[in-house]
N, CA, C and O atoms as CSV, one atom per row, in Angstrom:
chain,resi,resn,atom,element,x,y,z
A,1,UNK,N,N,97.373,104.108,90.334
A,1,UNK,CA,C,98.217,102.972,90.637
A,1,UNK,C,C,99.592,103.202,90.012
A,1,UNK,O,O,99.764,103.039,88.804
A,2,UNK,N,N,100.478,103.546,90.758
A,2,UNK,CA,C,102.107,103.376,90.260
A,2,UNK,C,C,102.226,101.737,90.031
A,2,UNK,O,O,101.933,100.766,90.728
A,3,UNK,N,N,102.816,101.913,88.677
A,3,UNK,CA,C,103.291,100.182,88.680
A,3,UNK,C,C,105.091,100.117,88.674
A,3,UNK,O,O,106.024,100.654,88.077
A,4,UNK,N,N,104.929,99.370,89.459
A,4,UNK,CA,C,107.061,99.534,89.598
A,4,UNK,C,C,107.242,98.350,88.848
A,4,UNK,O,O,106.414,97.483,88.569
A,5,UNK,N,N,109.203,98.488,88.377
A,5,UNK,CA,C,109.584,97.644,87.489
A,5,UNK,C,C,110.386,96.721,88.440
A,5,UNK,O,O,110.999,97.328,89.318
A,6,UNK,N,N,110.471,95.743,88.439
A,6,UNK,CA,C,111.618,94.642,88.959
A,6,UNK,C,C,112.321,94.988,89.264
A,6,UNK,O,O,112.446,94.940,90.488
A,7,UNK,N,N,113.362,95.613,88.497
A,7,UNK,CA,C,114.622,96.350,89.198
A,7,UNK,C,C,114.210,96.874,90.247
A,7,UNK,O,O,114.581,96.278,91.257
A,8,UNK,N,N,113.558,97.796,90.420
A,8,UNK,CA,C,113.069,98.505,91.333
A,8,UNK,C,C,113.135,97.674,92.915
A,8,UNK,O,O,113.666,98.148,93.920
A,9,UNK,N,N,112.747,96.910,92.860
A,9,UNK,CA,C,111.767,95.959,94.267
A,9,UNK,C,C,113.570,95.922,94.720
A,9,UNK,O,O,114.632,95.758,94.119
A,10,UNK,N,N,113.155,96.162,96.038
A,10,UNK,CA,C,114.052,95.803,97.327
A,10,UNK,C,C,113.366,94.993,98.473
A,10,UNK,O,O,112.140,95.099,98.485
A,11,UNK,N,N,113.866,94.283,99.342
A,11,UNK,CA,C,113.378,93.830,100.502
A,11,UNK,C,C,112.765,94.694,101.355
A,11,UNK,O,O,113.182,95.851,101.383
A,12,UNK,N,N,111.783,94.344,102.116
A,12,UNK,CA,C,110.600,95.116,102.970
A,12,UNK,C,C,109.837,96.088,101.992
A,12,UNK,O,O,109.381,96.977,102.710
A,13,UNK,N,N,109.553,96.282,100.914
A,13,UNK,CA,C,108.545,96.854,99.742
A,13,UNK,C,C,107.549,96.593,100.047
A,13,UNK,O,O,107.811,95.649,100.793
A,14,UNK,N,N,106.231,96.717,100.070
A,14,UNK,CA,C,104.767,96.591,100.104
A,14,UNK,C,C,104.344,97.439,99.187
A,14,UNK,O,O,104.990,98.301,98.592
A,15,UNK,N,N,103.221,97.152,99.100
A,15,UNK,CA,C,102.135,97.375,98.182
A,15,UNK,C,C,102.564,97.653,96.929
A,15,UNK,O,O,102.525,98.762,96.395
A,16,UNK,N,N,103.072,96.408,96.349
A,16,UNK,CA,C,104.048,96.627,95.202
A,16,UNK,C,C,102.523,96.320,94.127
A,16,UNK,O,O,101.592,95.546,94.346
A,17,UNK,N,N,102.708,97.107,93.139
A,17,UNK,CA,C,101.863,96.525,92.057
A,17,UNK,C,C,102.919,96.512,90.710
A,17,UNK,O,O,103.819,97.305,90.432
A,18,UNK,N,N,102.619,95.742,90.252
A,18,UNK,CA,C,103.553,94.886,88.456
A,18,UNK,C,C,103.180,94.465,88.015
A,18,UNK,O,O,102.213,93.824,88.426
A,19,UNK,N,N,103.691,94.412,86.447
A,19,UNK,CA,C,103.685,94.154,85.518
A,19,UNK,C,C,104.374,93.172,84.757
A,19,UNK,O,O,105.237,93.581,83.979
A,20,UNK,N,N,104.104,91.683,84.853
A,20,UNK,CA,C,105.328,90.989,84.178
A,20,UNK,C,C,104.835,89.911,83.521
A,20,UNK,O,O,103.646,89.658,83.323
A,21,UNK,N,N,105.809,89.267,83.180
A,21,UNK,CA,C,105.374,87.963,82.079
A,21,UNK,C,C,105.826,86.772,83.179
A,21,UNK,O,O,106.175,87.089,84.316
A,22,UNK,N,N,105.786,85.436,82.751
A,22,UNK,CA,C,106.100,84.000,83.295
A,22,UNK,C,C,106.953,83.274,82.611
A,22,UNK,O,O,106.619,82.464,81.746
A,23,UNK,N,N,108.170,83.534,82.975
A,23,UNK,CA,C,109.165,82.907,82.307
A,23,UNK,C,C,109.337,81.572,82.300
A,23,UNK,O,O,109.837,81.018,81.321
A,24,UNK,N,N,108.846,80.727,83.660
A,24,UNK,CA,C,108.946,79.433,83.513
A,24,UNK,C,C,108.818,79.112,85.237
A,24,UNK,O,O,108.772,79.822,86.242
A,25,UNK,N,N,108.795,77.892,85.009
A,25,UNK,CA,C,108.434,77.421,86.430
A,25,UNK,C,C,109.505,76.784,87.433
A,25,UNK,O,O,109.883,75.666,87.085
A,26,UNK,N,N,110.082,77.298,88.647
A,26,UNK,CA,C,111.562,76.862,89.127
A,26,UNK,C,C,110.835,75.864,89.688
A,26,UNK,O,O,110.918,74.928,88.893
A,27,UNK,N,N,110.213,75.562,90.552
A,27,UNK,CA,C,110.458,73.784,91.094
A,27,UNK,C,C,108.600,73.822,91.867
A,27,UNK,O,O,107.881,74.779,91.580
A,28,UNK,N,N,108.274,73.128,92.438
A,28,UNK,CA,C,106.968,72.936,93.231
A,28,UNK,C,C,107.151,72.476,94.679
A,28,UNK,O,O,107.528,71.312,94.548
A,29,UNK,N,N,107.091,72.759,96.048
A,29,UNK,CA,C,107.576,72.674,96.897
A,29,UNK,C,C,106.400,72.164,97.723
A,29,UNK,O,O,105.392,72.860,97.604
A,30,UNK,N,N,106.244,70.599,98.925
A,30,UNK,CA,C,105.415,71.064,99.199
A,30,UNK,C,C,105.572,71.543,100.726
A,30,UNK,O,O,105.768,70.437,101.229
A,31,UNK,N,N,105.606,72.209,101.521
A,31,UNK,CA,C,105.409,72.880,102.853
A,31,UNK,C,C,105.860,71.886,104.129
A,31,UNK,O,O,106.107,70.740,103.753
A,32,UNK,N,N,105.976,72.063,105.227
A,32,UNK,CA,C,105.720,71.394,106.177
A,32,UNK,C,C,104.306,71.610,106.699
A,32,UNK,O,O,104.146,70.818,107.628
A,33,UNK,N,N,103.341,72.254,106.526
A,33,UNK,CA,C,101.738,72.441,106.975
A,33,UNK,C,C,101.077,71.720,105.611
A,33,UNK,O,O,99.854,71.775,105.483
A,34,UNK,N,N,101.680,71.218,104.855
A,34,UNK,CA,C,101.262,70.105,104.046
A,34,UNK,C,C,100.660,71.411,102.230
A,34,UNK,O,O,100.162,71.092,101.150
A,35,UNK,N,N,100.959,72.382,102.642
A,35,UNK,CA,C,99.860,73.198,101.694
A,35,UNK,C,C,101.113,73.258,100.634
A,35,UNK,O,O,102.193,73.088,101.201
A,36,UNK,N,N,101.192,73.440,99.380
A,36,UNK,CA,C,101.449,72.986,97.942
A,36,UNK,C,C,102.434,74.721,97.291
A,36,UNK,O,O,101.581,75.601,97.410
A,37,UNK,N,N,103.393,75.194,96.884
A,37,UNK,CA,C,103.741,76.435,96.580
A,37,UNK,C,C,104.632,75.782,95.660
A,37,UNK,O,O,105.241,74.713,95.715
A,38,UNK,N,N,104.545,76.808,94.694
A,38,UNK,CA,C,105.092,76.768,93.339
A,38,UNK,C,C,105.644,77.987,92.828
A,38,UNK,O,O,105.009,78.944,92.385
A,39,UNK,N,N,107.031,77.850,92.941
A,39,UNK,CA,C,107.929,79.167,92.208
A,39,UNK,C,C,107.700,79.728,90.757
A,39,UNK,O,O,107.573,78.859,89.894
A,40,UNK,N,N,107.644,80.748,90.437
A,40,UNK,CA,C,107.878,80.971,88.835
A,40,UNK,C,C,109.007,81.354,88.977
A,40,UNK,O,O,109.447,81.391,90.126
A,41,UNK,N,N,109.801,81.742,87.931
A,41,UNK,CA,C,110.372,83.238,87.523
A,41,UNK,C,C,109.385,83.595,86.547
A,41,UNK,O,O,108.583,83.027,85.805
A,42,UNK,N,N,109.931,85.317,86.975
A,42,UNK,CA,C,108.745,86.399,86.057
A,42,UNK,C,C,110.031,87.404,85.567
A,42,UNK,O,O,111.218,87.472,85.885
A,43,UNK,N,N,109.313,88.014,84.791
A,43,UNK,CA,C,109.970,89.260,84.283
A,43,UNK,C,C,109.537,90.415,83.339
A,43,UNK,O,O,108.670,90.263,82.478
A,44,UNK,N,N,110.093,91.394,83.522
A,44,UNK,CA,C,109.490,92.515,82.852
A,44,UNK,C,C,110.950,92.919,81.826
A,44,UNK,O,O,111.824,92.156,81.416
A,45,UNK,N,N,110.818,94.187,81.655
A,45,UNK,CA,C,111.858,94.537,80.667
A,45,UNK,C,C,113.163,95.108,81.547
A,45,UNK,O,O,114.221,95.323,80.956
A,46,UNK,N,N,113.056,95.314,82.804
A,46,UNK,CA,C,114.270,95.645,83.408
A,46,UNK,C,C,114.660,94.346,84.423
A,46,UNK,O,O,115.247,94.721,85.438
A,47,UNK,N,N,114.473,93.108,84.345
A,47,UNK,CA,C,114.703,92.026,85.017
A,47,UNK,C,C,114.128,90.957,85.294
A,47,UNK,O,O,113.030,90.649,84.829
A,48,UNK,N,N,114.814,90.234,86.108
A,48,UNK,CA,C,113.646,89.175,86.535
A,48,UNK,C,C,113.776,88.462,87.898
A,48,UNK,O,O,114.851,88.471,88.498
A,49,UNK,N,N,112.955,87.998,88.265
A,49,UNK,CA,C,112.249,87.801,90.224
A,49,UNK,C,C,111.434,86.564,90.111
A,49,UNK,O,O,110.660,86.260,89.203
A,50,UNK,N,N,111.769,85.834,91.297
A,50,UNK,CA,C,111.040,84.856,91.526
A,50,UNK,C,C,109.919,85.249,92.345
A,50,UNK,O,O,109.973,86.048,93.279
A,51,UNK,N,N,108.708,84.517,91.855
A,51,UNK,CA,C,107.314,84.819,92.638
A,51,UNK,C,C,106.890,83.675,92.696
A,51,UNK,O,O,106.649,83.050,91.663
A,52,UNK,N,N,106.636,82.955,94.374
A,52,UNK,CA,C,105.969,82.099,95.177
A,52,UNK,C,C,104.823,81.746,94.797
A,52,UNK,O,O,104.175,82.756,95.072
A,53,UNK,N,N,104.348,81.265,94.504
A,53,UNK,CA,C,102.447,81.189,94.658
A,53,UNK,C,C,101.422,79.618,95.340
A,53,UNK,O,O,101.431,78.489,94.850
A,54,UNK,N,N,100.795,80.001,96.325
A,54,UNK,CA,C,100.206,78.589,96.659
A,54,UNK,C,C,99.139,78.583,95.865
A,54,UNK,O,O,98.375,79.469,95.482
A,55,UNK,N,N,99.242,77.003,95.611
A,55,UNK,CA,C,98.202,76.193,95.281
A,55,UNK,C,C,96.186,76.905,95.680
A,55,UNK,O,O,95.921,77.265,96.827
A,56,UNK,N,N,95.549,76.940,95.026
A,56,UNK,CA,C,94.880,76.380,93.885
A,56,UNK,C,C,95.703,77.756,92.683
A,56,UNK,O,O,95.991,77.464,91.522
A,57,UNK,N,N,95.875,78.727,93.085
A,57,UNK,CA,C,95.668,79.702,92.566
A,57,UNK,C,C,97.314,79.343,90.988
A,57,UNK,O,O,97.260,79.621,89.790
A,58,UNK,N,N,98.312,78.777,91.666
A,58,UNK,CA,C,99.312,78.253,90.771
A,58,UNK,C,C,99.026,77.091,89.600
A,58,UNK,O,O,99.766,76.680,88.707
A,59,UNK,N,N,97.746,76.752,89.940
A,59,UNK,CA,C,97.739,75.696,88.753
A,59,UNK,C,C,96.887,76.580,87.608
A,59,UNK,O,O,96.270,76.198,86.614
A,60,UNK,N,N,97.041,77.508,87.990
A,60,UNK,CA,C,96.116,78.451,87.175
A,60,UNK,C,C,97.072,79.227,85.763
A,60,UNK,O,O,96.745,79.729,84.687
A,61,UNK,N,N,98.370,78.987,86.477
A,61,UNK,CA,C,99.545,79.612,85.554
A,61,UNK,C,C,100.385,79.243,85.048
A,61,UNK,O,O,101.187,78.478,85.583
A,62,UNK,N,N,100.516,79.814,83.421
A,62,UNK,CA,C,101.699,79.119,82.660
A,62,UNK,C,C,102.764,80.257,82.403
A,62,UNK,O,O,102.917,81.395,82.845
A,63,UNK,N,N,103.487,79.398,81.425
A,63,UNK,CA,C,104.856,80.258,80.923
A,63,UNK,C,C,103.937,81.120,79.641
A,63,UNK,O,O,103.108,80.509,78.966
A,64,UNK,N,N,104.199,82.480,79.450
A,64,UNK,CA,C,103.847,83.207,78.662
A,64,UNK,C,C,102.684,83.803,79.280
A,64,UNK,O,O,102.067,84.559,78.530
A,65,UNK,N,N,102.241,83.671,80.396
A,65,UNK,CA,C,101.447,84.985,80.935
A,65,UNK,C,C,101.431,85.763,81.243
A,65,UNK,O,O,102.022,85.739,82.323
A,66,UNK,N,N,100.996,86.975,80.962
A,66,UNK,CA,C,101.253,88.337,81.300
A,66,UNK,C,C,99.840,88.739,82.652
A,66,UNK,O,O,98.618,88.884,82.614
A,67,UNK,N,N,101.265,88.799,84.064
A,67,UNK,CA,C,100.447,88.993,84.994
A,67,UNK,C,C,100.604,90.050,85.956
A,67,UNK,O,O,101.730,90.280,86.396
A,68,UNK,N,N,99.326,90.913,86.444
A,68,UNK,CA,C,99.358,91.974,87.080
A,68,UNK,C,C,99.501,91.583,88.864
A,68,UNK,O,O,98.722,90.806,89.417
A,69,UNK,N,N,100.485,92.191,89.484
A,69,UNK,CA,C,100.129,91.683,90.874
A,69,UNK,C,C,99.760,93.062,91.328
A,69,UNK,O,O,100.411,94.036,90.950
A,70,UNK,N,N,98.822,93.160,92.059
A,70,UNK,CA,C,98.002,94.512,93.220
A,70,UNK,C,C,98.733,93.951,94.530
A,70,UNK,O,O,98.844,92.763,94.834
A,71,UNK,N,N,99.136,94.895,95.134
A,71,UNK,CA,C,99.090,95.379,96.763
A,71,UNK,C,C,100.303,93.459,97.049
A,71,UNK,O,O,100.128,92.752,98.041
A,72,UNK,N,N,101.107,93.190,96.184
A,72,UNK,CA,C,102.207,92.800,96.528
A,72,UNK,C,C,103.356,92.875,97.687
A,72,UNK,O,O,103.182,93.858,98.408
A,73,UNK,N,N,104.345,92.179,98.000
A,73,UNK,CA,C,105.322,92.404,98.811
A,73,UNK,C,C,106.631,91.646,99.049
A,73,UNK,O,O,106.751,90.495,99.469
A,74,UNK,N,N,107.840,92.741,98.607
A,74,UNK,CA,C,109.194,91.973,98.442
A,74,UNK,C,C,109.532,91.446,99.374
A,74,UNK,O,O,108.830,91.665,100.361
A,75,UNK,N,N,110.619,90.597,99.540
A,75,UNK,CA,C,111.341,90.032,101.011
A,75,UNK,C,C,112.181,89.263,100.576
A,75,UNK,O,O,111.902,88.932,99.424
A,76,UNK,N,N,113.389,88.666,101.079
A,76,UNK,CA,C,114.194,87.936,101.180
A,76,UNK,C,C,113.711,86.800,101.315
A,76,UNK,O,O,112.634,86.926,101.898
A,77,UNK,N,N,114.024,85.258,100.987
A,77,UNK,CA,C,113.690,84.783,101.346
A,77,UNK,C,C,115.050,82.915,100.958
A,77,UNK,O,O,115.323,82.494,99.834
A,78,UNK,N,N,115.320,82.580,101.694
A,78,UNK,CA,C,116.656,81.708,100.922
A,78,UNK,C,C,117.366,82.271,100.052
A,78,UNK,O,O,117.642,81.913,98.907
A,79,UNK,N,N,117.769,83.517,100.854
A,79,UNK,CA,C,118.936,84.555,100.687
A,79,UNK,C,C,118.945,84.717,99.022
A,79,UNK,O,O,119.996,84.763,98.382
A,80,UNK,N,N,117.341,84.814,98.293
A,80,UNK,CA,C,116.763,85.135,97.386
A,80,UNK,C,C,115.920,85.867,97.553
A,80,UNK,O,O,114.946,85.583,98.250
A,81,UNK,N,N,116.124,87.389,96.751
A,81,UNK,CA,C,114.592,88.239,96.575
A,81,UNK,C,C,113.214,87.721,96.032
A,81,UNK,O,O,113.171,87.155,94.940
A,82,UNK,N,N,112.277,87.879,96.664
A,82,UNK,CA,C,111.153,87.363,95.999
A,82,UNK,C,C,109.966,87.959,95.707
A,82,UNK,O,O,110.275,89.091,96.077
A,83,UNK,N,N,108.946,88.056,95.361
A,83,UNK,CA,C,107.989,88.875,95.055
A,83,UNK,C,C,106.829,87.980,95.402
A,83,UNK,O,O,106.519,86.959,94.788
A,84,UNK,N,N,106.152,88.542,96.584
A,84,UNK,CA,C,104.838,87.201,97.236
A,84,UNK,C,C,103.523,88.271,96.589
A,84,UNK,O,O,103.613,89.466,96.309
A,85,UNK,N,N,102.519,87.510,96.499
A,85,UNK,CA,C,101.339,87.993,96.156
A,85,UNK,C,C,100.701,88.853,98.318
A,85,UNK,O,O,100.483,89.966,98.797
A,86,UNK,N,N,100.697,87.761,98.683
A,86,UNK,CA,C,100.429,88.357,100.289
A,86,UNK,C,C,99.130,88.552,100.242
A,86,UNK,O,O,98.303,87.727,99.854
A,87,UNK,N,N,98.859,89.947,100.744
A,87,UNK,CA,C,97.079,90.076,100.518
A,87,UNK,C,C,96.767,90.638,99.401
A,87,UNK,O,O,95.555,90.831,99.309
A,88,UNK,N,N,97.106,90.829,98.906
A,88,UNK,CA,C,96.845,91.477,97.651
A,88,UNK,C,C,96.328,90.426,96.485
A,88,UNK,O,O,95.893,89.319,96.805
A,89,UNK,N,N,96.394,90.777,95.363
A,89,UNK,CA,C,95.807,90.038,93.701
A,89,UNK,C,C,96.906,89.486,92.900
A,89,UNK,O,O,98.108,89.753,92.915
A,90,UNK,N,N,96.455,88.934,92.432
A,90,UNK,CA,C,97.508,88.121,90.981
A,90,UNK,C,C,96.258,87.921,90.252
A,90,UNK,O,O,95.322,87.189,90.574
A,91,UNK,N,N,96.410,88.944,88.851
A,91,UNK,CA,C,95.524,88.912,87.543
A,91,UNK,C,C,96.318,87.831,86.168
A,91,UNK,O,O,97.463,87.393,86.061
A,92,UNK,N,N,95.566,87.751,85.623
A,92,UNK,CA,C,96.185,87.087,84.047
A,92,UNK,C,C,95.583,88.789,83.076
A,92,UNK,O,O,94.473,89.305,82.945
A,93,UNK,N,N,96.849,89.139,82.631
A,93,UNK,CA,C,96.112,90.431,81.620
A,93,UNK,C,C,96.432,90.192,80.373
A,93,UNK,O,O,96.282,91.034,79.488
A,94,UNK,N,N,96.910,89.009,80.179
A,94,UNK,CA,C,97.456,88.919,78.446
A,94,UNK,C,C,98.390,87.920,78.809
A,94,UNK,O,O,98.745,87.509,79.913
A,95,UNK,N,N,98.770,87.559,77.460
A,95,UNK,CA,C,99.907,86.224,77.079
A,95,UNK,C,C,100.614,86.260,75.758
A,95,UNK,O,O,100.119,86.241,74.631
A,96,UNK,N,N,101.914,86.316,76.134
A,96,UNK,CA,C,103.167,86.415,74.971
A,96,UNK,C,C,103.390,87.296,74.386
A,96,UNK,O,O,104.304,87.014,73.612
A,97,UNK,N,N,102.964,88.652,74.236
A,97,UNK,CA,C,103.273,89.973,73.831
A,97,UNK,C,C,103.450,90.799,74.850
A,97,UNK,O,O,102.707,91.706,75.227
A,98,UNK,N,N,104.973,90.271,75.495
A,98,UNK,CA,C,105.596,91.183,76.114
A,98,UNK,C,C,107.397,91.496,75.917
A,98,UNK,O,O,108.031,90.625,75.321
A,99,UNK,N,N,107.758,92.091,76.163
A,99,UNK,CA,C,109.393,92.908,75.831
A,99,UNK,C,C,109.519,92.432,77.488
A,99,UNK,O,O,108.666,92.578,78.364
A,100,UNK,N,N,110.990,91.766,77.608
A,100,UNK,CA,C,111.105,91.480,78.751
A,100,UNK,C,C,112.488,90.806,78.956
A,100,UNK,O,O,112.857,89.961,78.140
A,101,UNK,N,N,113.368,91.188,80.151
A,101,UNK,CA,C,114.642,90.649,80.075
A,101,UNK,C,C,115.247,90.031,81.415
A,101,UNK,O,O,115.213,90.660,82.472
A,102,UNK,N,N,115.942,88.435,81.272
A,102,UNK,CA,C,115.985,88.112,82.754
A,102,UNK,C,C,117.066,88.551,83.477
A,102,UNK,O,O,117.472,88.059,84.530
A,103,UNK,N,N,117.552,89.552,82.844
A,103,UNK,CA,C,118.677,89.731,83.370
A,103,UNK,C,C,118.892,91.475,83.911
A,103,UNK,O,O,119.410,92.224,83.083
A,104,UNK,N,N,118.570,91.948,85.005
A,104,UNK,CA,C,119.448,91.393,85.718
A,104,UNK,C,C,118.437,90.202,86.447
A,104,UNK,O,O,117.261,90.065,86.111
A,105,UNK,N,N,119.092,89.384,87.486
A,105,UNK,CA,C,118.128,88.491,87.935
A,105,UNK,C,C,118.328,88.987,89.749
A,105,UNK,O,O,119.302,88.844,90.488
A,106,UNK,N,N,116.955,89.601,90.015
A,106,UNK,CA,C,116.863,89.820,91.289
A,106,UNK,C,C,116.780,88.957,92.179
A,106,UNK,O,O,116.691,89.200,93.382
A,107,UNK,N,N,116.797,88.086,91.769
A,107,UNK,CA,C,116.600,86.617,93.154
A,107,UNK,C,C,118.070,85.626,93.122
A,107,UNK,O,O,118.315,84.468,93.461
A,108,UNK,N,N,118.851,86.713,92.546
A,108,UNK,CA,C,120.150,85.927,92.510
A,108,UNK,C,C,120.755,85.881,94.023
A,108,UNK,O,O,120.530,86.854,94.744
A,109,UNK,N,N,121.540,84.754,94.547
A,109,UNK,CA,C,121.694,84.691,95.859
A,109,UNK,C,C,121.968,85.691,96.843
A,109,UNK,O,O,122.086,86.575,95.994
A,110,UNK,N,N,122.143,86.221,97.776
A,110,UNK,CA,C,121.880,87.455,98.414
A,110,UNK,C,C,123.260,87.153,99.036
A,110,UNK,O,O,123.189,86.057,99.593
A,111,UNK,N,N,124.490,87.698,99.158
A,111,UNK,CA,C,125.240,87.595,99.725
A,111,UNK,C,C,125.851,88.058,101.147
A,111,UNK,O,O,126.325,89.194,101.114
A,112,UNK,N,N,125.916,87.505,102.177
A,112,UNK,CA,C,126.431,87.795,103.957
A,112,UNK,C,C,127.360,89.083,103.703
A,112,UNK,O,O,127.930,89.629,104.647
């Protein structure tokens, strides 16, 4: 398993697998098909990315978790990079012993 760093991720990426922590939670959204998604920001030591997650699996996560995503996938999304779980996994592998920086911030607005 290659694990890539944040910086790294560009739009159309698949089968991304990472390594990052939970910096905090940007807002809770709920859908027009009525189903429940909840932003984090995450980050590792070369940045930080917003990652989507629906409901049940988001009430599962806090700030200070250290989480593995398998078989991931980048994309644009409100001219923000994002990092979706998709078909793939979202693990919990640990909490608060991680080195990690939000800056640069990959989900900063995407400019025309």
């Amino acid at each position: 398993m290659v694990l890539y760093n944040i910086a790294q991720l560009a739009s159309g990426m698949k089968n991304v697998d990472a390594n990052f922590i939970v910096l905090e939670k940007v807002d809770d959204r709920v859908l027009r098909d009525g189903s429940s998604l909840v932003r984090y920001r995450v980050a590792d030591h070369t940045g930080s990315v917003i990652l989507p997650v629906f409901h049940p699996l988001a009430g599962a996560i806090k700030g200070g978790d250290i989480l593995r995503i398998v078989n991931g996938y980048a994309t644009i999304h409100e001219q923000q990079l994002q990092l979706y779980v998709g078909p793939g996994s979202l693990n919990k592998v640990g909490e608060f012993t991680m080195l990690y920086s939000d800056a640069p911030d990959m989900s900063a607005r995407v400019k025309d």
